[in-house]
MOPAC internal coordinates of N, CA, C and O (Angstrom, degrees):
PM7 1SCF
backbone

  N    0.0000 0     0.00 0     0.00 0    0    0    0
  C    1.4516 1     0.00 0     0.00 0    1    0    0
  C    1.5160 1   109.90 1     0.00 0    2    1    0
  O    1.2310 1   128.79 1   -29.85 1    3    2    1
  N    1.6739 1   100.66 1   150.15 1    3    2    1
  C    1.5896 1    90.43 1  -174.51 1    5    3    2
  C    1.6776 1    93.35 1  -123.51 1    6    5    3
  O    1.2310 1   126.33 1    -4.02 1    7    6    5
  N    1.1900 1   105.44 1   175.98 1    7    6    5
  C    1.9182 1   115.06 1  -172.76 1    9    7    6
  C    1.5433 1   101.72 1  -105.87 1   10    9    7
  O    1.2310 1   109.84 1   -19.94 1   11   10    9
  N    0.7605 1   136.67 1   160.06 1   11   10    9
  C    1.7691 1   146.76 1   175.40 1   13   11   10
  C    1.0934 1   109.53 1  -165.46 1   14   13   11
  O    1.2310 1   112.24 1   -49.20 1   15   14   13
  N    1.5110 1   132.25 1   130.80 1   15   14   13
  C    1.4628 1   111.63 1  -177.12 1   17   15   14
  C    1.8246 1    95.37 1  -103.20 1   18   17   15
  O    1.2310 1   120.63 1   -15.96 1   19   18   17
  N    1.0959 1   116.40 1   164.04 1   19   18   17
  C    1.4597 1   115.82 1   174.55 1   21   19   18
  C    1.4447 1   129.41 1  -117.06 1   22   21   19
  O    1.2310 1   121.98 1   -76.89 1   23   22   21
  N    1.3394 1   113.82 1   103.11 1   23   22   21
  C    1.5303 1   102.74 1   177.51 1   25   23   22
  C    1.1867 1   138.06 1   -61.25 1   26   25   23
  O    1.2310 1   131.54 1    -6.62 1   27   26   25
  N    1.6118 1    95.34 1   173.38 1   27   26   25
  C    2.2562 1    85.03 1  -163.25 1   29   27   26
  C    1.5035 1    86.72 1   -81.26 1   30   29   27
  O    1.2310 1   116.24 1   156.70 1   31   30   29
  N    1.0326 1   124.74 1   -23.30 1   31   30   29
  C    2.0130 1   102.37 1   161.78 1   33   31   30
  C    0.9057 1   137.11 1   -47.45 1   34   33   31
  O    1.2310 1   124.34 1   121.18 1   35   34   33
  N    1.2159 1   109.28 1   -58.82 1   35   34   33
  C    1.6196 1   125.85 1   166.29 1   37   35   34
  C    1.6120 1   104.48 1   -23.50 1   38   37   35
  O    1.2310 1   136.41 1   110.17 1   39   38   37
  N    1.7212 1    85.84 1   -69.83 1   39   38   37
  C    1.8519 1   107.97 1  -145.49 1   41   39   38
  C    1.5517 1    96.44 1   -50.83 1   42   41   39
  O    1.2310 1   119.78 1   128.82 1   43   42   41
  N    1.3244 1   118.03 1   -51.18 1   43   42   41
  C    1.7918 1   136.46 1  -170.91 1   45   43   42
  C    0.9361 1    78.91 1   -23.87 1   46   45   43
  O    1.2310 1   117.14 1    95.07 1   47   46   45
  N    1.6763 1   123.05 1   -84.93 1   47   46   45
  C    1.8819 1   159.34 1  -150.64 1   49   47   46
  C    1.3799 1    82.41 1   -34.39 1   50   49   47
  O    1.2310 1   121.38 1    92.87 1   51   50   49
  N    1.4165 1   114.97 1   -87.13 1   51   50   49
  C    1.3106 1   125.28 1  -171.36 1   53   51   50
  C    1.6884 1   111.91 1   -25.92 1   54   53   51
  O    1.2310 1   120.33 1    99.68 1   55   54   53
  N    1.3050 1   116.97 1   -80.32 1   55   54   53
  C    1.3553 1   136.11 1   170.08 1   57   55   54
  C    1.8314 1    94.52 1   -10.70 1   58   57   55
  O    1.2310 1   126.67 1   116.59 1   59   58   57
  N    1.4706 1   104.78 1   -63.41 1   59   58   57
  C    1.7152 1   106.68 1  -149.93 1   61   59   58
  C    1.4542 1    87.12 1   -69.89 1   62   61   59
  O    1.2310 1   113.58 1   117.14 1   63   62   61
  N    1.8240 1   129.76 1   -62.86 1   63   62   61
  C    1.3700 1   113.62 1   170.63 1   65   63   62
  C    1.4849 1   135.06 1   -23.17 1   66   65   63
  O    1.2310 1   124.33 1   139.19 1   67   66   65
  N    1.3436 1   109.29 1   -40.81 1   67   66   65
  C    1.4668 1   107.57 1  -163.40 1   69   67   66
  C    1.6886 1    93.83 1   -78.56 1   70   69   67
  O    1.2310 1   115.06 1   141.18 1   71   70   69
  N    1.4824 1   126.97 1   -38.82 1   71   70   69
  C    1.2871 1   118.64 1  -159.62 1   73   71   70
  C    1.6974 1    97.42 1   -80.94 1   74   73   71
  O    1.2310 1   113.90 1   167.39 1   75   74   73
  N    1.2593 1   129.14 1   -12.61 1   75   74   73
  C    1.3180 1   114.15 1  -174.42 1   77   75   74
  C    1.5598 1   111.67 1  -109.82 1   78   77   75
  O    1.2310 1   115.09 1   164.53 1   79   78   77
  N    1.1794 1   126.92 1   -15.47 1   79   78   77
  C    1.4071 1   130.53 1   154.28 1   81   79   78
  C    1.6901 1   124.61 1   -88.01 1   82   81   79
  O    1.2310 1   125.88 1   158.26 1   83   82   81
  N    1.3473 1   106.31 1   -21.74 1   83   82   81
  C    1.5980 1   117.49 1   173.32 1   85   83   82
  C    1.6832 1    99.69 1    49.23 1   86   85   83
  O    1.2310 1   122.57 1  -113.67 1   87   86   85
  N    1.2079 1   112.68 1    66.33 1   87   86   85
  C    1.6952 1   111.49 1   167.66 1   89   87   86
  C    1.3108 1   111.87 1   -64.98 1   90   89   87
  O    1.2310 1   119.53 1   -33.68 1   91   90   89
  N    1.4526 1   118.51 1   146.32 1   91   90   89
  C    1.2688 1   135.32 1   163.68 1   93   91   90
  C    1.4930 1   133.28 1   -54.70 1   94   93   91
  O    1.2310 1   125.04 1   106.31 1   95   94   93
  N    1.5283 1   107.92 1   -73.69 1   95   94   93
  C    1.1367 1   127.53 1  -156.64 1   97   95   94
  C    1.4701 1    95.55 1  -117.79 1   98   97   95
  O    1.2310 1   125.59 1    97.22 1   99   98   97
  N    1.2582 1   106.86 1   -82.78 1   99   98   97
  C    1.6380 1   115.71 1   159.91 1  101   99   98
  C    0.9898 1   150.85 1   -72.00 1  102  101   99
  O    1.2310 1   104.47 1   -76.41 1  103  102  101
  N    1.5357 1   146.27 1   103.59 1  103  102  101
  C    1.1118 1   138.90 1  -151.43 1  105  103  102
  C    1.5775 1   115.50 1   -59.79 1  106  105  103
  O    1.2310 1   116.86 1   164.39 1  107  106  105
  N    1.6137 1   123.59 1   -15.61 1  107  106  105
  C    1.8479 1   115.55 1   147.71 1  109  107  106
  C    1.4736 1    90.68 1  -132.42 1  110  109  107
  O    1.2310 1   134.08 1   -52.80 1  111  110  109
  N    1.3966 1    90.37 1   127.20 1  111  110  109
  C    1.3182 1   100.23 1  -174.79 1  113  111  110
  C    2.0438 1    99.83 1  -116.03 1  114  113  111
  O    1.2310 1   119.29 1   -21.25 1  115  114  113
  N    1.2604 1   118.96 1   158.75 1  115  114  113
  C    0.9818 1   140.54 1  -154.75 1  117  115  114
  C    1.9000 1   103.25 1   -73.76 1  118  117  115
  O    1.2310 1   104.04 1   -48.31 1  119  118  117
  N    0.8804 1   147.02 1   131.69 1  119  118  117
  C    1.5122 1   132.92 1   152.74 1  121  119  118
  C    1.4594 1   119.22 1    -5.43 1  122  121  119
  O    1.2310 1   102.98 1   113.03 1  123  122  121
  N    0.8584 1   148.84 1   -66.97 1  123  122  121
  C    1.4977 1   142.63 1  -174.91 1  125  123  122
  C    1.6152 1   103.27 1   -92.07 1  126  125  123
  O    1.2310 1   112.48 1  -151.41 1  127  126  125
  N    1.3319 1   131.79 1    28.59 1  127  126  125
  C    1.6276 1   126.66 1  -156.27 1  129  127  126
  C    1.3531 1   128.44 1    80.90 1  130  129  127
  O    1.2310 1   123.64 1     6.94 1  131  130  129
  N    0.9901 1   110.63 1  -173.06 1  131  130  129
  C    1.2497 1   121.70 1   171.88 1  133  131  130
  C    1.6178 1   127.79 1    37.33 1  134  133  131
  O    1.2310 1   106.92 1   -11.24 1  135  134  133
  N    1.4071 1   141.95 1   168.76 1  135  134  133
  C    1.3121 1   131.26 1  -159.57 1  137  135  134
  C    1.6541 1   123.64 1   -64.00 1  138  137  135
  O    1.2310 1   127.83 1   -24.83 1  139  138  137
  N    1.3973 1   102.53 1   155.17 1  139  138  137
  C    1.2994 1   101.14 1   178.91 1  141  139  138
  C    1.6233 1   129.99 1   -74.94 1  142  141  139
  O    1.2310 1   120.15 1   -81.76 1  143  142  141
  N    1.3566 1   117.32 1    98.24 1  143  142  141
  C    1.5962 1   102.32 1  -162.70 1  145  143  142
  C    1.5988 1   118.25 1   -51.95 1  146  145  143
  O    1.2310 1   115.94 1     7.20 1  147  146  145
  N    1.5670 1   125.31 1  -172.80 1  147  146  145
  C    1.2818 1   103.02 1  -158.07 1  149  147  146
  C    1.4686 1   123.08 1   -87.70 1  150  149  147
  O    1.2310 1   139.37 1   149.30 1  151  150  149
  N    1.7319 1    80.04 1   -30.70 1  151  150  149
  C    2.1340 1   101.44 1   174.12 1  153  151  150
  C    1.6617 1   106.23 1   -65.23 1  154  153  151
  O    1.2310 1   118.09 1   152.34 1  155  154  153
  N    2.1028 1   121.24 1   -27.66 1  155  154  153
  C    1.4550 1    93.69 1   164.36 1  157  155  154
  C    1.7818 1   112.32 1   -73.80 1  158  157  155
  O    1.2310 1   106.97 1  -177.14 1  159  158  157
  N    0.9335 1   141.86 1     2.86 1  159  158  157
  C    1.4578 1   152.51 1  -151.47 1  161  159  158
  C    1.5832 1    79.79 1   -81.92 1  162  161  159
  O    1.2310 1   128.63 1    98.62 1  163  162  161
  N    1.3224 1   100.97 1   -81.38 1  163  162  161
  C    1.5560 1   134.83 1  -162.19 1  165  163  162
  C    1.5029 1    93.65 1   -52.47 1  166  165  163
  O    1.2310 1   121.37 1    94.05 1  167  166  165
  N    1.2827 1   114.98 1   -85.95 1  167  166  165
  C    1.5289 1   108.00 1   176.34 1  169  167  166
  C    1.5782 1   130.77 1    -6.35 1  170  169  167
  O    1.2310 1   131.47 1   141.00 1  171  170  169
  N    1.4042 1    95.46 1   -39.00 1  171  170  169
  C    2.0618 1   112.09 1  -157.09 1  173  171  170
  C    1.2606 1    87.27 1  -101.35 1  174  173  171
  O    1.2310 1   111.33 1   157.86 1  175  174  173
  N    1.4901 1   133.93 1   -22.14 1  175  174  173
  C    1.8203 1   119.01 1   169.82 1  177  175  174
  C    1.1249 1   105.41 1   -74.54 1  178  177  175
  O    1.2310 1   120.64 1   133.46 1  179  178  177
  N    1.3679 1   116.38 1   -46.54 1  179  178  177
  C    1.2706 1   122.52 1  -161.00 1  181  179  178
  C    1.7623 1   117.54 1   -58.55 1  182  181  179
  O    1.2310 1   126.58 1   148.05 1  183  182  181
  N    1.2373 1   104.95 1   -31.95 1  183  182  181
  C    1.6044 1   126.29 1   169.08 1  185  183  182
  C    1.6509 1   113.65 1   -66.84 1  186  185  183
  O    1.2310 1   130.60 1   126.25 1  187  186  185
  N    1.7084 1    97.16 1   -53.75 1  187  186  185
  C    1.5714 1    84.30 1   177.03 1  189  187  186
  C    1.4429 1   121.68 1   -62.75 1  190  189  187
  O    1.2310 1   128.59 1   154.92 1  191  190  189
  N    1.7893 1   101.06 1   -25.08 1  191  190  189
  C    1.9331 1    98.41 1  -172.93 1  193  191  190
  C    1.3838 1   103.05 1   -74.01 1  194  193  191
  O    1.2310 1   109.33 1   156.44 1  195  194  193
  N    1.4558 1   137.61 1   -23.56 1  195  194  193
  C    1.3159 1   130.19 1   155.40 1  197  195  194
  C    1.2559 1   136.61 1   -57.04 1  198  197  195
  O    1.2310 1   122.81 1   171.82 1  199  198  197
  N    1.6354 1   112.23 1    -8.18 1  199  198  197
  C    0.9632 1   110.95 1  -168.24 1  201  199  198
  C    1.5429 1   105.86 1  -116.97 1  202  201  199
  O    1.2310 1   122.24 1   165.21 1  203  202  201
  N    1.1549 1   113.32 1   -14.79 1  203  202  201
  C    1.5146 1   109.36 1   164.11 1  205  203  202
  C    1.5468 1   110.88 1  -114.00 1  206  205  203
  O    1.2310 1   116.26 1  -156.59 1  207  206  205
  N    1.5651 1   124.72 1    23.41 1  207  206  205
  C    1.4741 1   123.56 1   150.74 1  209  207  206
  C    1.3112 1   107.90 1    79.07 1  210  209  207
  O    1.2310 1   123.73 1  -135.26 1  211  210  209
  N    1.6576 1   110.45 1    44.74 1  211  210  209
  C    1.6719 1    98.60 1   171.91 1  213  211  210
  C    1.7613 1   104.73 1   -90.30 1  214  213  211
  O    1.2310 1   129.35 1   -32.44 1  215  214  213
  N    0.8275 1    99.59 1   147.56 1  215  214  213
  C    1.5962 1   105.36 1  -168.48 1  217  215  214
  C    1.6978 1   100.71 1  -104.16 1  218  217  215
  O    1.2310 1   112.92 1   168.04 1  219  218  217
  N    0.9137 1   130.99 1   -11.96 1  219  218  217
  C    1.0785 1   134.30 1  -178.33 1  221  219  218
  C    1.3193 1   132.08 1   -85.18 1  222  221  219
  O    1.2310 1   107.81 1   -35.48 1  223  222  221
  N    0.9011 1   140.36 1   144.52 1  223  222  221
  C    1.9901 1   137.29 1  -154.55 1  225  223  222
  C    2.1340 1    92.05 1   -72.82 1  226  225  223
  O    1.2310 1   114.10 1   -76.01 1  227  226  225
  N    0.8662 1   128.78 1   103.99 1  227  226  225
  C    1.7374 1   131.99 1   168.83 1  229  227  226
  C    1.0104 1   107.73 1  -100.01 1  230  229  227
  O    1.2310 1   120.52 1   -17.97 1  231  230  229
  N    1.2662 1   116.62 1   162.03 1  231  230  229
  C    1.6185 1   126.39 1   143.60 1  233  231  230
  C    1.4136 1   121.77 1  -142.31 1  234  233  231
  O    1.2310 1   116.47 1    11.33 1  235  234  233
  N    1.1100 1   124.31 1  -168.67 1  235  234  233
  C    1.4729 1   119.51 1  -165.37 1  237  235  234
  C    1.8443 1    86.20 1   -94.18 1  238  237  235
  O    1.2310 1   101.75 1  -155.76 1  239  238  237
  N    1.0925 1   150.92 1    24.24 1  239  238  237
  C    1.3595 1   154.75 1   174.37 1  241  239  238
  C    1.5144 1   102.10 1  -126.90 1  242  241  239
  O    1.2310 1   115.28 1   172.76 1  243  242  241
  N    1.2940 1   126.55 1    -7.24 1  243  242  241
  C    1.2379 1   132.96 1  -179.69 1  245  243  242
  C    1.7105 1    95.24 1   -77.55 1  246  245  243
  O    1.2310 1   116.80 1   154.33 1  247  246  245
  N    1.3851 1   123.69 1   -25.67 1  247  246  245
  C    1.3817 1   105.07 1  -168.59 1  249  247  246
  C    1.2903 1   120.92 1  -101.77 1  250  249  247
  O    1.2310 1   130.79 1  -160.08 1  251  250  249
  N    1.4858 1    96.78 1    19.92 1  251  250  249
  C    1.7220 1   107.00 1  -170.50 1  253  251  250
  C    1.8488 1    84.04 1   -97.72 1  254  253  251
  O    1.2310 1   120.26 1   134.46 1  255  254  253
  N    1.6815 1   117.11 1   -45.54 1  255  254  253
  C    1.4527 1   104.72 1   168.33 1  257  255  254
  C    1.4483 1   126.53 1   -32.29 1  258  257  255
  O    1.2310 1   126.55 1   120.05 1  259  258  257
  N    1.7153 1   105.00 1   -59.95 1  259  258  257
  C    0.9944 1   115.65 1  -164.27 1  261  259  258
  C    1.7959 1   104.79 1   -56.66 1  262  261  259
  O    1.2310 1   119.57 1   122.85 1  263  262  261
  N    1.3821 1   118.43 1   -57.15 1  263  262  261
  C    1.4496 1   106.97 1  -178.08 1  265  263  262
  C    1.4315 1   120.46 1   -43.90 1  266  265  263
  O    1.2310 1   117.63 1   140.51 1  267  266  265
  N    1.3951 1   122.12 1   -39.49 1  267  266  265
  C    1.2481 1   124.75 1  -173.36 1  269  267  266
  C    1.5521 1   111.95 1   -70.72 1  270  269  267
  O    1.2310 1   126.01 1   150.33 1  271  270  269
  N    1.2644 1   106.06 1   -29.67 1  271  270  269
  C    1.5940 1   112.92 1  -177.92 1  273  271  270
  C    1.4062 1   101.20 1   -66.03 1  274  273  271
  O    1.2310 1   123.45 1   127.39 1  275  274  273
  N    1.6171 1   111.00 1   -52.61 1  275  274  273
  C    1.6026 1   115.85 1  -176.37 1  277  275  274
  C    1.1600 1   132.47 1   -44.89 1  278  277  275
  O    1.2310 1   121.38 1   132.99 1  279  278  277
  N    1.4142 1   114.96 1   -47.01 1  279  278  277
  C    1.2772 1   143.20 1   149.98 1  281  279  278
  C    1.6407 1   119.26 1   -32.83 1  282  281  279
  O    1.2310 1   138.54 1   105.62 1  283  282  281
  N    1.1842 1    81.66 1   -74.38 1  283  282  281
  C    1.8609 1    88.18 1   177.33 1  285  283  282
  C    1.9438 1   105.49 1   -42.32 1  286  285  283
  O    1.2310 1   129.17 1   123.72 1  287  286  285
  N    1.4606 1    99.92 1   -56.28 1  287  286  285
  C    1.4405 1    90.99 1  -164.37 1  289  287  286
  C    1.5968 1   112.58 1   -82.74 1  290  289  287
  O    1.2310 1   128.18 1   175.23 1  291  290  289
  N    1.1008 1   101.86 1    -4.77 1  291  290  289
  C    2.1315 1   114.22 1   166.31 1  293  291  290
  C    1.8953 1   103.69 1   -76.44 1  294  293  291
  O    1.2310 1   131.06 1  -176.11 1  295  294  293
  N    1.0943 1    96.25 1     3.89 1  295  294  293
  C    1.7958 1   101.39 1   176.83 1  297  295  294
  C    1.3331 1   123.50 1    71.40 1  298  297  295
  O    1.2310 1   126.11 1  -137.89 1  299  298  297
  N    1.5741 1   105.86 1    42.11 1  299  298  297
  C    1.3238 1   115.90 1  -153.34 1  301  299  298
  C    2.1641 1   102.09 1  -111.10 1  302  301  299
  O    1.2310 1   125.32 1   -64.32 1  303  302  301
  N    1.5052 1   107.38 1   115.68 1  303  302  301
  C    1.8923 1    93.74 1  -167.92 1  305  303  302
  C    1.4128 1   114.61 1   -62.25 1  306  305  303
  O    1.2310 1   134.49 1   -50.87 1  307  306  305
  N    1.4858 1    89.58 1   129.13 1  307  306  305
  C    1.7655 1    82.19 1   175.11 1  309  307  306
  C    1.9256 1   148.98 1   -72.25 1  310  309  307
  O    1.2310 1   141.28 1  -156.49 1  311  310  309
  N    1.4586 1    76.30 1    23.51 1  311  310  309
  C    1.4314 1   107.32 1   178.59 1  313  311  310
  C    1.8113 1    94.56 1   -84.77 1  314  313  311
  O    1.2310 1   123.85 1   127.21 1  315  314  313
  N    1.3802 1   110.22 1   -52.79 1  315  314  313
  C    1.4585 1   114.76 1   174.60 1  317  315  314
  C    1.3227 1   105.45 1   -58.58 1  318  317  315
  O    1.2310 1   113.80 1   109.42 1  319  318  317
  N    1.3980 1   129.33 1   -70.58 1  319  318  317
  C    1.3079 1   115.10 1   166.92 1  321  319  318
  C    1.6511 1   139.21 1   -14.05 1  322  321  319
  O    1.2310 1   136.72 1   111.66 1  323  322  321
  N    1.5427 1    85.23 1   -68.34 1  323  322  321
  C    1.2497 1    94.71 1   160.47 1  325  323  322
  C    1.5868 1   150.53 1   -47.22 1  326  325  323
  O    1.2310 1   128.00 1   156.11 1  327  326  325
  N    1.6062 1   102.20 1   -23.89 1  327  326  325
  C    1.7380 1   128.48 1   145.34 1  329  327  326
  C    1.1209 1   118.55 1   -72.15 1  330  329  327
  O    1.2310 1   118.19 1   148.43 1  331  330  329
  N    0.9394 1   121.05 1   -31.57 1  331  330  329
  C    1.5826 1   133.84 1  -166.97 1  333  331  330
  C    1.9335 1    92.58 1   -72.74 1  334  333  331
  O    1.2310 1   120.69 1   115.39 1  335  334  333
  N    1.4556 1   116.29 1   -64.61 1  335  334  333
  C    1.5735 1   115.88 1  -171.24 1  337  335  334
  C    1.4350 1   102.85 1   -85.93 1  338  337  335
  O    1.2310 1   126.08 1  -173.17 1  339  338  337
  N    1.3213 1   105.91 1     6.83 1  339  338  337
  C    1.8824 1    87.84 1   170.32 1  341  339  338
  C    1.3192 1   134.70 1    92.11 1  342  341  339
  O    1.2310 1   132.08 1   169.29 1  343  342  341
  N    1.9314 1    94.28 1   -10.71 1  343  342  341
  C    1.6160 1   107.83 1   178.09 1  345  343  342
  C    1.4113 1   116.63 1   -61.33 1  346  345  343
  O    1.2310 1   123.81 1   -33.08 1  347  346  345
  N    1.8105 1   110.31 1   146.92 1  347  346  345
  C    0.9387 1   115.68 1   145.32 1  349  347  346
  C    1.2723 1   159.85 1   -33.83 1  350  349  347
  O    1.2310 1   142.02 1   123.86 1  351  350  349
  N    1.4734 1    74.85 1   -56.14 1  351  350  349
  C    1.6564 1   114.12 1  -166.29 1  353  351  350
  C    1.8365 1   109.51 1  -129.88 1  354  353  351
  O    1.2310 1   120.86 1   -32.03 1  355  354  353
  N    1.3372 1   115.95 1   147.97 1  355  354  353
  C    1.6894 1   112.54 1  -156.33 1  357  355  354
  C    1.8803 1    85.86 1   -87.15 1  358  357  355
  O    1.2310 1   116.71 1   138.41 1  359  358  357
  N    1.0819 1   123.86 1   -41.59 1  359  358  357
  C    0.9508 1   131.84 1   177.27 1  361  359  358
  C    1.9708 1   119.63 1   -44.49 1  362  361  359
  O    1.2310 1   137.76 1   145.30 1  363  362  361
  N    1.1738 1    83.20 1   -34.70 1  363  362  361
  C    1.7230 1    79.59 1   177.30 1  365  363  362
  C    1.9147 1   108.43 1   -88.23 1  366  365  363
  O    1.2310 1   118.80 1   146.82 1  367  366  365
  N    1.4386 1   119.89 1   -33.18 1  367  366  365
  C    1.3110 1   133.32 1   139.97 1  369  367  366
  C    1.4563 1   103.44 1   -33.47 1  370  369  367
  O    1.2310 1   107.09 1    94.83 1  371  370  369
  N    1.1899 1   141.65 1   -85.17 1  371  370  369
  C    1.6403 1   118.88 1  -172.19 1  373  371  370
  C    1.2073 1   128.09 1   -34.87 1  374  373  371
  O    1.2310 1   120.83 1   138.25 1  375  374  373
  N    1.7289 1   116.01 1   -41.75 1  375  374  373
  C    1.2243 1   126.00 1  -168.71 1  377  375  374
  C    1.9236 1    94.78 1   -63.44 1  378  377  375
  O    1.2310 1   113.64 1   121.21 1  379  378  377
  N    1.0237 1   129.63 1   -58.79 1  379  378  377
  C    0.9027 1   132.13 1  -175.42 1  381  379  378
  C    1.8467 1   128.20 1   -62.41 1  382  381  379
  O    1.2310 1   130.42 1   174.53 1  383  382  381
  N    1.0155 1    97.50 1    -5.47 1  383  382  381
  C    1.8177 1   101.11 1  -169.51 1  385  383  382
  C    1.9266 1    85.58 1  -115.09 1  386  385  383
  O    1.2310 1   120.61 1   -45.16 1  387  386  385
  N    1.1806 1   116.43 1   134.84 1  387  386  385
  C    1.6185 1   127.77 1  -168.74 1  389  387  386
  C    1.2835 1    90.38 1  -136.04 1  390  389  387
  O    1.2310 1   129.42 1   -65.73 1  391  390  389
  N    2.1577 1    99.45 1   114.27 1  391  390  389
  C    1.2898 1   103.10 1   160.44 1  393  391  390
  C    1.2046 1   151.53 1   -47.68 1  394  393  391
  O    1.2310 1   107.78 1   -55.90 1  395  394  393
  N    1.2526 1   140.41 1   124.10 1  395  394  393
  C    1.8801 1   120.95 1  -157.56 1  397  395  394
  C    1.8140 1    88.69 1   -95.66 1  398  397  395
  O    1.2310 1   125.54 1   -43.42 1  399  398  397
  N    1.0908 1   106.96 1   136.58 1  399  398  397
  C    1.5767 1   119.39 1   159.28 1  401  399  398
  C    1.1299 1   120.56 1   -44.13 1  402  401  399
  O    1.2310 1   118.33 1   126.96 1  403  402  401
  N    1.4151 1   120.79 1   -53.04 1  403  402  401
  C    1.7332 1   120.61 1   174.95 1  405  403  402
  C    1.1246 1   125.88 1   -70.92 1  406  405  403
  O    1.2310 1   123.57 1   177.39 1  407  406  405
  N    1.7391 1   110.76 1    -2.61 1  407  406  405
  C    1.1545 1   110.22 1   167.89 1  409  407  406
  C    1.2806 1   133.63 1   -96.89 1  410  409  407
  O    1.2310 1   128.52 1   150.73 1  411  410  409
  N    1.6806 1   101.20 1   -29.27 1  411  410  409
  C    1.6646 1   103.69 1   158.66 1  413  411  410
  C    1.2586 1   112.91 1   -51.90 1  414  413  411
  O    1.2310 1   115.16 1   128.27 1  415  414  413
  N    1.6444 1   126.78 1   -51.73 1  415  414  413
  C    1.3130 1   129.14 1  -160.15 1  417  415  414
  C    1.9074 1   109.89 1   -51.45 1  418  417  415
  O    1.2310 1   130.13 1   138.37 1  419  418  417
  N    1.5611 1    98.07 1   -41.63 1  419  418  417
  C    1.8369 1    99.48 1   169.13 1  421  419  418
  C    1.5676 1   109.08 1   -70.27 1  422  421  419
  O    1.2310 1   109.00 1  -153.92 1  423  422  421
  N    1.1672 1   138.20 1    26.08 1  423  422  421
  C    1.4242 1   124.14 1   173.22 1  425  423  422
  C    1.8629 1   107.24 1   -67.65 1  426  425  423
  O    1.2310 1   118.17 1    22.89 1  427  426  425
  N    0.9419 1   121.09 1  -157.11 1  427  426  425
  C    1.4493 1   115.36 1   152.07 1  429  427  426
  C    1.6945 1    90.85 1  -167.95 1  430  429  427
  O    1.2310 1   129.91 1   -22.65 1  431  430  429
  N    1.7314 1    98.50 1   157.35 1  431  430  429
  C    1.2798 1   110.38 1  -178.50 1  433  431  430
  C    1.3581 1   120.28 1   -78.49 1  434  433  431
  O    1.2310 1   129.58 1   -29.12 1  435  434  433
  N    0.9430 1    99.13 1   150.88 1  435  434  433
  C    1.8623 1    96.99 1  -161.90 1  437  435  434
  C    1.9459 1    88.20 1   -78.64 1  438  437  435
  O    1.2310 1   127.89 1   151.84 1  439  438  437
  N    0.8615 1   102.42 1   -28.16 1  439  438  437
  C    1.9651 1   106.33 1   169.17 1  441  439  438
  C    1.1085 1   120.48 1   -48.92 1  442  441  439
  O    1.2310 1   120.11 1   156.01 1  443  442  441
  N    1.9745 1   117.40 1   -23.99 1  443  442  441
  C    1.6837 1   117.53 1   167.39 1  445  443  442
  C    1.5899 1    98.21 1   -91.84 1  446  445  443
  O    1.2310 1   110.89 1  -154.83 1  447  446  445
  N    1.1226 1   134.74 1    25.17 1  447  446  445
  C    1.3459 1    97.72 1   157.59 1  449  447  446
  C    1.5939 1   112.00 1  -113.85 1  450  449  447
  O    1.2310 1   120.91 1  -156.82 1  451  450  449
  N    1.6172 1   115.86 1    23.18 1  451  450  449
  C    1.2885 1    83.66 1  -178.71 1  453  451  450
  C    2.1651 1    89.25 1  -107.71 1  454  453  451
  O    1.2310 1   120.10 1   180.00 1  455  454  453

């Protein structure tokens, strides 16, 4: 099992989806019912990343990076993180959380505080 927390944005979104499609079983359920297999998963990212022009190699596992990265740079410990994706090990958590540049650049030296 994995953790996600959900915003009250999200949830609203959600809320208005569920009352105007009225899913069954699954909350997105596939064209004829039932779940979305994985190649339509992939397929339906793959469309949106074409469609707003990411030029960059993604995948639908690319956004499990991205949360962890987000996190990290929202000032979030990566020990929590690290519960959050389920790791074992903190080490496999690093691989996954990608330093942002603008965020090192706000560090400050521990030399300005004295």
């Amino acid at each position: 099992d994995r953790i996600v927390m959900l915003s009250e944005k999200l949830l609203e979104l959600l809320r208005e989806y569920v009352k105007q499609y009225k899913p069954k079983v699954y909350l997105f359920e596939g064209q004829n019912g039932g779940k979305y297999s994985v190649r339509s998963i992939q397929q339906i990212f793959n469309n949106a990343v074409k469609k707003v022009k990411i030029r960059k190699k993604v995948s639908v596992h690319t956004l499990r990076h991205s949360f962890a990265s987000h996190l990290l740079d929202n000032g979030t410990d990566i020990r929590l993180i690290q519960e959050l994706l389920g790791h074992k090990h903190l080490s496999t958590t690093q691989i996954y959380t990608h330093i942002n540049p603008v965020s090192v650049k706000k560090i400050k030296s521990p030399f300005d505080s004295f």
